[in-house]
N, C-alpha and C positions, 0 to 999 in steps of 0.2 A: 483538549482531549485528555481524557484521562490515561493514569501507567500503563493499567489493565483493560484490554477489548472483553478479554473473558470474566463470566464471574469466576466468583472464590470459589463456589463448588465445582467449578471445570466441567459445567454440565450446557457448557454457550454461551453467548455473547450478552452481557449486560446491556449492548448499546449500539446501535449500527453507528460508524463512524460518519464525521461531517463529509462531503462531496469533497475530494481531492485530498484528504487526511492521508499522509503516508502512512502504511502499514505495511508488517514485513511475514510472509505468506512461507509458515514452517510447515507446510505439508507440502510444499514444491522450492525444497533446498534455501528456506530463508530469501526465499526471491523479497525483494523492496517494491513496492508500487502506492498508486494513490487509488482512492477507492471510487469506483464510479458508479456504484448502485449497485441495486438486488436483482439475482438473477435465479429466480426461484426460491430456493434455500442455500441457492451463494451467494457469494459477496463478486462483483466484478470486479478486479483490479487492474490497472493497466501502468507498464515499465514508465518508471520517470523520466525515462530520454524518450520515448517513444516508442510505436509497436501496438502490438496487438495484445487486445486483454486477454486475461486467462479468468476462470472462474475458481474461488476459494472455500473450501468449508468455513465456516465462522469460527468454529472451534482451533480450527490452526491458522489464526490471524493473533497478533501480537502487535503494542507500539513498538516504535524501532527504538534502539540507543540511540544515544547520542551520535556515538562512529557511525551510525547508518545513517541515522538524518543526514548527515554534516556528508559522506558521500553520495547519498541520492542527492542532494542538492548538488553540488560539483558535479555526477553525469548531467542534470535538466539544465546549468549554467553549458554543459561543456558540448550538448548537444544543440541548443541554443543555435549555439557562437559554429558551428558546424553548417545550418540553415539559412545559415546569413542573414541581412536583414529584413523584416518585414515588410515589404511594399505593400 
């Protein structure tokens, strides 16, 4: 995935992201989630540990840093391990 979800003119999204691409949703406080498709003219997103999605403008969708990947991965490992095993 590329740096930028937005173009350079800041006028929308160059690229809908791949299914499950984290992305970090700064029109509802930098929330992290992974992307699960179009929901009109938003983006569905839903929390990496789990939960319910919320819908995103495209425009305030972002890749995460680093520090975000690296803790959205640590909640989906830590929720995980919370669910116990899979039968």
């Amino acid at each position: 995935m590329p740096e930028e979800i937005n173009s350079p003119d800041g006028q929308g999204p160059s690229h809908i992201p791949a299914l499950g691409a984290l992305v970090v949703d700064t029109g509802h406080g930098n929330r992290t989630g992974e992307f699960r498709g179009l929901a009109g003219p938003y983006w569905s997103l839903r929390p990496v540990s789990g939960g319910p999605e919320w819908e995103a403008a495209p425009e305030h969708v972002r890749t995460p840093t680093s520090a975000e990947r690296l803790t959205a991965e640590n909640a989906r490992i830590n929720a995980r391990s919370r669910r116990g095993p899979a039968w």
